[in-house]
C-alpha positions as a LaTeX table, in Angstrom:
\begin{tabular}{lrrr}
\hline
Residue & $x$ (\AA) & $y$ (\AA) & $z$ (\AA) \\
\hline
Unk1 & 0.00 & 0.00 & 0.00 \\
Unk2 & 3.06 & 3.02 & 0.81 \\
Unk3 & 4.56 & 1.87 & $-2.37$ \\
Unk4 & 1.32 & 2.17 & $-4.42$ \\
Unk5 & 0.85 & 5.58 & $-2.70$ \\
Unk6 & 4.57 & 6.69 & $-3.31$ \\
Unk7 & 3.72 & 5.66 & $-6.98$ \\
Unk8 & 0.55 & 7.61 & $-7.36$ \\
Unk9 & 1.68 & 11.00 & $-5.34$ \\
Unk10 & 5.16 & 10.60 & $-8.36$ \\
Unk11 & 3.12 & 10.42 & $-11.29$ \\
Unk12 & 0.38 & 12.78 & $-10.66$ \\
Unk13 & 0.65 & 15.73 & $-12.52$ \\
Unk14 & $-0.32$ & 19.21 & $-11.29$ \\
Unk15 & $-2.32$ & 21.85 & $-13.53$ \\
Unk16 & $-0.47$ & 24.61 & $-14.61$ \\
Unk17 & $-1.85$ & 28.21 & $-14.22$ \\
Unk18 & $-0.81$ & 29.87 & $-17.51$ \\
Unk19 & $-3.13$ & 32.62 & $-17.82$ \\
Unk20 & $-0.03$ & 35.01 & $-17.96$ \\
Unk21 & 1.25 & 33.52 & $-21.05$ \\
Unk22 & $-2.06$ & 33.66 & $-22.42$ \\
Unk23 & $-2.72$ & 37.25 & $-21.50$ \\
Unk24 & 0.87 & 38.22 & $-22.72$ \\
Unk25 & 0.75 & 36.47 & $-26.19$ \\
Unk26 & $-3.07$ & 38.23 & $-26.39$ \\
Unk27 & $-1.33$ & 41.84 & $-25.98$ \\
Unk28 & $-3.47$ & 42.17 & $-22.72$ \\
Unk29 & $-2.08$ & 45.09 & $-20.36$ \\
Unk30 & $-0.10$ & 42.83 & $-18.12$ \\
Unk31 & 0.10 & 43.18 & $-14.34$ \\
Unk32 & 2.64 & 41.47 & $-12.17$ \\
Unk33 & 3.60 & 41.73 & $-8.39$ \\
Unk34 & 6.67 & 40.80 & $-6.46$ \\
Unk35 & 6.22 & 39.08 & $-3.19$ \\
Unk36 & 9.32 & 37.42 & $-0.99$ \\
Unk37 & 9.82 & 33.80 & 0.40 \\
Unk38 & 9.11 & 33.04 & 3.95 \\
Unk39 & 12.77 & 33.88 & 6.17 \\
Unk40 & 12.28 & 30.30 & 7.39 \\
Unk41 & 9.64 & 27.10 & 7.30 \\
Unk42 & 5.93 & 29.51 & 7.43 \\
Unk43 & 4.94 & 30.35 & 4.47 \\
Unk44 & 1.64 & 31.91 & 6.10 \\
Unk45 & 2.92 & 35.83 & 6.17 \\
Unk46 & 3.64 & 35.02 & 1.73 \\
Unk47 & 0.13 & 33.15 & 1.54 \\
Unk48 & $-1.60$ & 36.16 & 3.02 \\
Unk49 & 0.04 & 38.62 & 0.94 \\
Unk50 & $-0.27$ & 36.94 & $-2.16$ \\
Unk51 & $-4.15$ & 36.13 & $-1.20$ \\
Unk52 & $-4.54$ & 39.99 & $-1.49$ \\
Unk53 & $-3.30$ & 39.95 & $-5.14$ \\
Unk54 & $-5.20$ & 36.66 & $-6.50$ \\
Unk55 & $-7.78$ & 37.66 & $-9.49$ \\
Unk56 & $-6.15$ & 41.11 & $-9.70$ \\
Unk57 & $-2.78$ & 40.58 & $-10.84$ \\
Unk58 & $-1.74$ & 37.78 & $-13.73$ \\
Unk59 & 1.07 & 36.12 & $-12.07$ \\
Unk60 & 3.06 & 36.93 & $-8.25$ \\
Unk61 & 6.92 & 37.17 & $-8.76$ \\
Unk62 & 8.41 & 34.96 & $-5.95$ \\
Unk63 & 12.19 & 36.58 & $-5.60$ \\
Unk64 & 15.09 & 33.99 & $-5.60$ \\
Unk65 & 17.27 & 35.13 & $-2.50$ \\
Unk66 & 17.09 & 39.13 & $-3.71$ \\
Unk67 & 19.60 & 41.54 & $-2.52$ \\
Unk68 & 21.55 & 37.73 & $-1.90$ \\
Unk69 & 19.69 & 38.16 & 1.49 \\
Unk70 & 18.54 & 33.80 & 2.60 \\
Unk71 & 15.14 & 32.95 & 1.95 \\
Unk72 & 12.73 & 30.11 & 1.39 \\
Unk73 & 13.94 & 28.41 & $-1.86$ \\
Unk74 & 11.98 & 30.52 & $-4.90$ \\
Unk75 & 10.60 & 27.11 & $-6.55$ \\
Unk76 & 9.06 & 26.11 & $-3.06$ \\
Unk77 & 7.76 & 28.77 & $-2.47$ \\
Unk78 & 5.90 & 29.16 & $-6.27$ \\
Unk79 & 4.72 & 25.48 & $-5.61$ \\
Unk80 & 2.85 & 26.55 & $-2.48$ \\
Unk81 & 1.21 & 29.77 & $-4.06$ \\
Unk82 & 0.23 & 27.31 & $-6.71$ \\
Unk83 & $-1.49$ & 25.10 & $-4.62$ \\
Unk84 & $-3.69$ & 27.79 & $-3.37$ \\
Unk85 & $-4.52$ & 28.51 & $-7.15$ \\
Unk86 & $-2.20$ & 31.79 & $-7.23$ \\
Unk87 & 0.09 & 31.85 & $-10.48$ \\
Unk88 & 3.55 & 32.34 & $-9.99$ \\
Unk89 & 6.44 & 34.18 & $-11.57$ \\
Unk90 & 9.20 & 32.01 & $-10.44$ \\
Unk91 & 12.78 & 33.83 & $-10.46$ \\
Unk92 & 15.92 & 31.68 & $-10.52$ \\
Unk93 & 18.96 & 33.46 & $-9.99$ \\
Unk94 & 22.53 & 32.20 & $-10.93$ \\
Unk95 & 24.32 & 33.07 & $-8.19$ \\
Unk96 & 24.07 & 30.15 & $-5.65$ \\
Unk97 & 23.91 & 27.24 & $-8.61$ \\
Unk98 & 26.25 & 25.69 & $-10.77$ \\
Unk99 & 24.55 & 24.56 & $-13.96$ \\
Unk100 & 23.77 & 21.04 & $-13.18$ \\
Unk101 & 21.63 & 22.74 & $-9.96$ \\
Unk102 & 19.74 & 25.00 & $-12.43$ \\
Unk103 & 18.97 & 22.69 & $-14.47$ \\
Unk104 & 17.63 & 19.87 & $-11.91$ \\
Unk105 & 15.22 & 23.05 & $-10.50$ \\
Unk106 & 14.17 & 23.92 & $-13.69$ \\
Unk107 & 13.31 & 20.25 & $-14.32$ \\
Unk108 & 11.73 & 20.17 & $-10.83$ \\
Unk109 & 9.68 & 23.40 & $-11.08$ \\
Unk110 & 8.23 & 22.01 & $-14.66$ \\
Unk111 & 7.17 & 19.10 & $-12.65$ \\
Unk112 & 5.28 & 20.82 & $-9.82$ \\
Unk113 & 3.13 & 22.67 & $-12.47$ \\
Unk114 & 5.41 & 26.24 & $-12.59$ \\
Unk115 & 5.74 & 27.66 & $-16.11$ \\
Unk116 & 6.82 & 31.52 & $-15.80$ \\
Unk117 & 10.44 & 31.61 & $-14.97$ \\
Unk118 & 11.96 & 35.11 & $-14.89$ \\
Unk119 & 15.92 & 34.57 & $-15.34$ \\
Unk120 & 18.12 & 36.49 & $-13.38$ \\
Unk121 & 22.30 & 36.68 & $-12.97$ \\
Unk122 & 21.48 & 37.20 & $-9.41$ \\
Unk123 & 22.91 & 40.04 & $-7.12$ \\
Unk124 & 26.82 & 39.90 & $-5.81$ \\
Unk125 & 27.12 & 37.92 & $-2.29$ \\
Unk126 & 28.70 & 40.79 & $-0.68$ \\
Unk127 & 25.43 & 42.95 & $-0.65$ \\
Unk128 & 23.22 & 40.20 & 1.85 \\
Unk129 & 23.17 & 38.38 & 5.26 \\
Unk130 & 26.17 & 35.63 & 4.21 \\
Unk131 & 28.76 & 38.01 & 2.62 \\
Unk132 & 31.57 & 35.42 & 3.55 \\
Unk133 & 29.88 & 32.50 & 1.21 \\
Unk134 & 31.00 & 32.28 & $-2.57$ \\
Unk135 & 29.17 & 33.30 & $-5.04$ \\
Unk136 & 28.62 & 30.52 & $-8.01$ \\
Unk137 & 28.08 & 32.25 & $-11.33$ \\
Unk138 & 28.75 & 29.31 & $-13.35$ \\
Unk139 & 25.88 & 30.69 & $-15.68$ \\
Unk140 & 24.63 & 34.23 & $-16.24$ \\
Unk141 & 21.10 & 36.04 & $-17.47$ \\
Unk142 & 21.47 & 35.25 & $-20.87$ \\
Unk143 & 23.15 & 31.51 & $-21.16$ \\
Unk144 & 20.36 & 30.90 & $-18.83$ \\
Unk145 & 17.39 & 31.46 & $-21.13$ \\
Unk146 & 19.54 & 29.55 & $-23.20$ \\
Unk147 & 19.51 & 26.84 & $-21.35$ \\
Unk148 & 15.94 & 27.16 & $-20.70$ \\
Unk149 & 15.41 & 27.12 & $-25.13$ \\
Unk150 & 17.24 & 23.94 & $-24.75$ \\
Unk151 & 15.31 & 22.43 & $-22.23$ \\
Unk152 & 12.28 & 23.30 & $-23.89$ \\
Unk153 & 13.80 & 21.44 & $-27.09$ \\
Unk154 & 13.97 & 18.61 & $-24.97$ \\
Unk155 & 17.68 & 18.61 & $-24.38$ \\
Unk156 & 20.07 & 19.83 & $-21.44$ \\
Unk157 & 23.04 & 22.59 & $-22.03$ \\
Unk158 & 24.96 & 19.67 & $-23.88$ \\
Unk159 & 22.32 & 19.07 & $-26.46$ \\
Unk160 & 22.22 & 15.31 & $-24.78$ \\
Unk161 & 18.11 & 14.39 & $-24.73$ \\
Unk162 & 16.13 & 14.75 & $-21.76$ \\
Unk163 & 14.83 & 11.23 & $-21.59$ \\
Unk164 & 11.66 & 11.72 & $-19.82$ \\
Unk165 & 10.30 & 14.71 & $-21.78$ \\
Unk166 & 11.15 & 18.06 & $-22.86$ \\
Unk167 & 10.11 & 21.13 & $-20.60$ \\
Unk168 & 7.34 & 23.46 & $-21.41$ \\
Unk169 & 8.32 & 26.93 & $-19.43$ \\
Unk170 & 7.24 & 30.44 & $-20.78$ \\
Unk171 & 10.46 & 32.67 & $-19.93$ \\
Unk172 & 11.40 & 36.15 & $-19.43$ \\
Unk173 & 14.17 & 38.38 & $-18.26$ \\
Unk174 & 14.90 & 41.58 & $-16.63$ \\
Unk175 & 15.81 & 45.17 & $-17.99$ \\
Unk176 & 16.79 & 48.56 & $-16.75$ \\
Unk177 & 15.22 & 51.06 & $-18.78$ \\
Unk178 & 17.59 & 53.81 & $-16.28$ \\
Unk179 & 21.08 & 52.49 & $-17.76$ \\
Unk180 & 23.31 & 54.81 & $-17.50$ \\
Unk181 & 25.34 & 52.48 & $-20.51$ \\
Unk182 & 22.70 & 53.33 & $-23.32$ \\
Unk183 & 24.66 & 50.88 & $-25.63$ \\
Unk184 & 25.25 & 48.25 & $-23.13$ \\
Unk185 & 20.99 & 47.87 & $-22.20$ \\
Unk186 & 20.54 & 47.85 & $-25.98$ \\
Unk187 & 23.43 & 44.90 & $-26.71$ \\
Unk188 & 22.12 & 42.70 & $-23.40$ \\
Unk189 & 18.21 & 43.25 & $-24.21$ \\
Unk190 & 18.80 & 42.35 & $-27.93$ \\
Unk191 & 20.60 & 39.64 & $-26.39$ \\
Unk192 & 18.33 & 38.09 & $-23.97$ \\
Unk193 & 15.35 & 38.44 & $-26.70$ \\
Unk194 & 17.47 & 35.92 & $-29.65$ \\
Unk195 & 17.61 & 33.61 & $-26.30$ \\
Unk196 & 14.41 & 33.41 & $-25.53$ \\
Unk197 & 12.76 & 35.75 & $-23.43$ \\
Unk198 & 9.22 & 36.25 & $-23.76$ \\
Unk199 & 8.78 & 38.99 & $-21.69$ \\
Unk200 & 10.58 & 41.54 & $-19.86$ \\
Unk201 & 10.35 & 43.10 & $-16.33$ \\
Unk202 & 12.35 & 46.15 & $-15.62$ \\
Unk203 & 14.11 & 46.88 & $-12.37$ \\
Unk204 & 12.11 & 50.42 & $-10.42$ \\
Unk205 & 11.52 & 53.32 & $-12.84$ \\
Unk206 & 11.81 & 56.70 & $-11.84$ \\
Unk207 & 12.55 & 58.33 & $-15.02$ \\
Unk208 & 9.71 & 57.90 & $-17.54$ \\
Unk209 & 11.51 & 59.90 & $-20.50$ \\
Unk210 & 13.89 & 57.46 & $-20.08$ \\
Unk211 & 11.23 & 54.51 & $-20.35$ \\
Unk212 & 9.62 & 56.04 & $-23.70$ \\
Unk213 & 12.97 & 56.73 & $-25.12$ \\
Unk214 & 13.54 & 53.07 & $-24.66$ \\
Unk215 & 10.57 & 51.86 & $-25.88$ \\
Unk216 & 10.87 & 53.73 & $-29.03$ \\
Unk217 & 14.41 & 53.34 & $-29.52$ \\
Unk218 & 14.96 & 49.78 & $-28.51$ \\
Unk219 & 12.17 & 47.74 & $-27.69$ \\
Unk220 & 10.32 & 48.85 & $-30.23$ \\
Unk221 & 9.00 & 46.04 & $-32.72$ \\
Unk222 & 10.22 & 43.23 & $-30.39$ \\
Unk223 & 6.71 & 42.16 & $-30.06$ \\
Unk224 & 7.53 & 41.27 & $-26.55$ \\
Unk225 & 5.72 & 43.03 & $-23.09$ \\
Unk226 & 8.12 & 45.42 & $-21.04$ \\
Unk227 & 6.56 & 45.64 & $-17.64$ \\
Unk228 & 7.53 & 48.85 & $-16.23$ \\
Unk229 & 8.83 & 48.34 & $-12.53$ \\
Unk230 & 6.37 & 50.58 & $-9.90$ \\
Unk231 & 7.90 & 50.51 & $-6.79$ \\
Unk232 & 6.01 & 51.40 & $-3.27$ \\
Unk233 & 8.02 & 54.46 & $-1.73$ \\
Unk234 & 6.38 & 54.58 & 1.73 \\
Unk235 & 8.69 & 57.77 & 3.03 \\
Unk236 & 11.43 & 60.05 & 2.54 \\
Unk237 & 13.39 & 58.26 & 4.24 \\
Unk238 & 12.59 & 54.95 & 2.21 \\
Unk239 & 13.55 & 56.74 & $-0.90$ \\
Unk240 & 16.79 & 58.19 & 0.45 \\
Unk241 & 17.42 & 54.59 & 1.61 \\
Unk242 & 16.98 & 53.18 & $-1.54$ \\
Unk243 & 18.83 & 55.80 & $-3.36$ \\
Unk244 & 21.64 & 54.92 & $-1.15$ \\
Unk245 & 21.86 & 51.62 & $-1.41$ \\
Unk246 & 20.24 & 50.23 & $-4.12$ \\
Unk247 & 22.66 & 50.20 & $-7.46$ \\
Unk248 & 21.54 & 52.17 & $-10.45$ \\
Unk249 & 18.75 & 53.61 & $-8.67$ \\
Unk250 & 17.96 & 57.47 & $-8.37$ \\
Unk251 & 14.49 & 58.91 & $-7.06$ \\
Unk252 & 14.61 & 62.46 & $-7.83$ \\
Unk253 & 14.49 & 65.27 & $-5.23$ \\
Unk254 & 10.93 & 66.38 & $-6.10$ \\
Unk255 & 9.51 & 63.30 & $-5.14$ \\
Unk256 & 11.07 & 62.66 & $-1.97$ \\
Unk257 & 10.40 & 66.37 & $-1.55$ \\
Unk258 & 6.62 & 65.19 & $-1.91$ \\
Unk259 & 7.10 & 62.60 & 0.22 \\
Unk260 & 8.65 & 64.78 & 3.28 \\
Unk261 & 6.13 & 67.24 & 2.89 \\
Unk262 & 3.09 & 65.20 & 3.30 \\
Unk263 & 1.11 & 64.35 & 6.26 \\
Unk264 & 0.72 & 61.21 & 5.50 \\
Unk265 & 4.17 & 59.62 & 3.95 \\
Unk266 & 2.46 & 56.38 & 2.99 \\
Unk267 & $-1.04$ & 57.82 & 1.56 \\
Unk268 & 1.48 & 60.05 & $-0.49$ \\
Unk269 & 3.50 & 57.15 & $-1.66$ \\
Unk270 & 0.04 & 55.15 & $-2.71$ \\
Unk271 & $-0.93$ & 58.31 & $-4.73$ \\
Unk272 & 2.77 & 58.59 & $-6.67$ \\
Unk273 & 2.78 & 54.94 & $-7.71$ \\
Unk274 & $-1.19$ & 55.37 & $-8.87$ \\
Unk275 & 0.29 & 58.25 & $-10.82$ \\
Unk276 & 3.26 & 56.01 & $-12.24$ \\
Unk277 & 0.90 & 53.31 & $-13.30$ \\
Unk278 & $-1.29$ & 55.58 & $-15.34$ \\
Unk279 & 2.21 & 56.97 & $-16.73$ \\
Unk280 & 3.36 & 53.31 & $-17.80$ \\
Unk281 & $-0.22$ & 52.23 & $-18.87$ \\
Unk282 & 0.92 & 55.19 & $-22.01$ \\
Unk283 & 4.12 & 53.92 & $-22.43$ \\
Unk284 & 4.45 & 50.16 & $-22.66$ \\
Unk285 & 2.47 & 46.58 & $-21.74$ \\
Unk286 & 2.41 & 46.35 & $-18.15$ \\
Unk287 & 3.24 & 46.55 & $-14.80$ \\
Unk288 & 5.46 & 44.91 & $-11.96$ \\
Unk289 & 4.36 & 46.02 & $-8.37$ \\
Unk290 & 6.94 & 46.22 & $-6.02$ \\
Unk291 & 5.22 & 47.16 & $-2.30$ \\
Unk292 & 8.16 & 45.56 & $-0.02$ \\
Unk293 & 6.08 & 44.46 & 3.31 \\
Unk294 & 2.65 & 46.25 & 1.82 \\
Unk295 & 1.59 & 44.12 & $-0.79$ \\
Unk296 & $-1.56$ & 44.44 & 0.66 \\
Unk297 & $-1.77$ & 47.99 & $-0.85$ \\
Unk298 & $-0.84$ & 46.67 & $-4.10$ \\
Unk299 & $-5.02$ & 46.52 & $-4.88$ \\
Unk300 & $-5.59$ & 50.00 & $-3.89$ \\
Unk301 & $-2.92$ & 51.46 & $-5.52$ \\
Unk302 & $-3.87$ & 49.66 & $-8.96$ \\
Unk303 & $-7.85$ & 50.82 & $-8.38$ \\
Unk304 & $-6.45$ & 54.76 & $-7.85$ \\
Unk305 & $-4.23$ & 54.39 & $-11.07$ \\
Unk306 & $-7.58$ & 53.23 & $-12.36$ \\
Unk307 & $-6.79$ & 49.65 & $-13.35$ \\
Unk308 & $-10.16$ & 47.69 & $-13.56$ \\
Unk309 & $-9.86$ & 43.36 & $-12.72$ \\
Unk310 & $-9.45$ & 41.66 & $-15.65$ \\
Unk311 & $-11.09$ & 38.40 & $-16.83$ \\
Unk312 & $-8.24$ & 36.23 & $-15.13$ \\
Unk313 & $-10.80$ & 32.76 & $-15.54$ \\
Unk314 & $-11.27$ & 33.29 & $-19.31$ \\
Unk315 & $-7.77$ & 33.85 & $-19.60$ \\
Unk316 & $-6.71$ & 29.91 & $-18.12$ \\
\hline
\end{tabular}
């Protein structure tokens, strides 16, 4: 009897969410939010979060160790939001995995029913909570949606077959519209699109000018979405924080201005992201809410920018 119930719990194969890709490949204004693994074995503090965003985003980025700070392994944690019927973005970062460990995750997530896979080089070790451990890097952004084309051919990174089936993932890479190397975002997003990406999320925008210029300069005709990064600024001192230590990043002075000025920092931080949504919804195909700790105001902010639910059943 355990061996018949080993058996069946093996072979049974979950249901993918996909209404992401479907919404994506249907030009639908995409919306995407970022939520972090549990810092140890609870996942209840993620669940509740995420609950919040089910039915009014398309898919919930789980980060993979961000800022290189320890938490709950990403694929996990996208296997548990997907048993409580929330789709997930999953991010795999190559920092902590030689290829051979990317590889058997990928192979792993397909399994538990995870298709998006956003593919990331992974922040240096020396910026989280284990600064003395080595960083990996066998593998960076790019080979890795190469490797991910491969898999999806059916083969590993040494074109030998994948005997018990190819993969079926949908995906998609990062971009910084905010560069300050105009030629260098151009070669690496050019890049990432002939190895597969199918869409793009880009780190926090500040500078929208910057944002159209890239869409009409670069991105332009790649028939892929570029979800423009909205991040949560919940004070002045958040944003000088952030300015501080967060690379490539520069909130300008009027804003934290507006933010010091207000009687209510947070209300004031709702109303600038509403304000950057209805800026991106111009500009490009979709969002990616970042609300570090108040994903629960992730909803509201969407309903001020004036973002009506979408038909997230029809799309599955």
């Amino acid at each position: 009897m355990k061996e018949n119930f080993i058996v069946m719990l093996a072979t049974r194969n979950p249901i993918p969410l996909t209404s992401f890709r479907a919404a994506a490949k249907a030009g639908e204004f995409l919306i995407t939010a970022e939520v972090a693994p549990p810092k140890g074995g609870n996942p209840e503090h993620m669940l509740k979060m995420a609950a919040t965003l089910k039915g009014r985003v398309h898919a919930v980025n789980i980060t993979d160790g961000s800022r290189a700070v320890l938490r709950m392994s990403s694929v996990v944690a996208s296997a548990i939001l997907l048993q409580h019927g929330i789709e997930p973005i999953c991010q795999i970062a190559c920092r902590d995995r030689n290829r051979i460990g990317l590889q058997a995750d990928l192979m792993g997530a397909h399994a538990l029913g995870i298709r998006n896979i956003l593919a990331l080089t992974g922040d240096p070790v020396k910026a989280g909570d284990h600064p003395e451990c080595k960083g990996v890097f066998d593998l960076e952004a790019v080979r890795l949606l190469q490797v991910i084309q491969k898999l999806n051919h059916g083969v590993d990174c040494n074109e030998q077959p994948l005997s018990d089936g190819a993969l079926d993932l949908f995906p998609g890479a990062a971009v910084d519209p905010q560069c300050a190397s105009w030629s260098g975002l151009q070669t690496r997003f050019e890049r990432k699109l002939e190895a597969g990406a199918q869409f793009f999320q880009s780190q926090l925008i500040t500078d929208f000018e910057l944002l159209e210029k890239f869409m009409d300069k670069v991105a332009a005709g790649c028939n892929k979405p570029i979800l423009a990064g909205i991040f949560l600024l919940k004070s002045a001192k958040n944003a000088q924080f952030i300015n501080r230590c967060v690379p490539g990043v520069n909130i300008p002075q009027h804003i934290i201005d507006r933010l010091a000025q207000a009687k209510d920092p947070l209300a004031e931080g709702v109303k600038i992201a509403a304000e950057q949504v209805q800026i991106a919804r111009q500009l490009c195909q979709g969002v990616h809410m970042m609300a570090v700790k108040r994903e629960d105001l992730i909803v509201p902010i969407l309903e001020m920018a004036g973002v009506v639910p979408f038909n997230w059943v029809a799309l599955r």
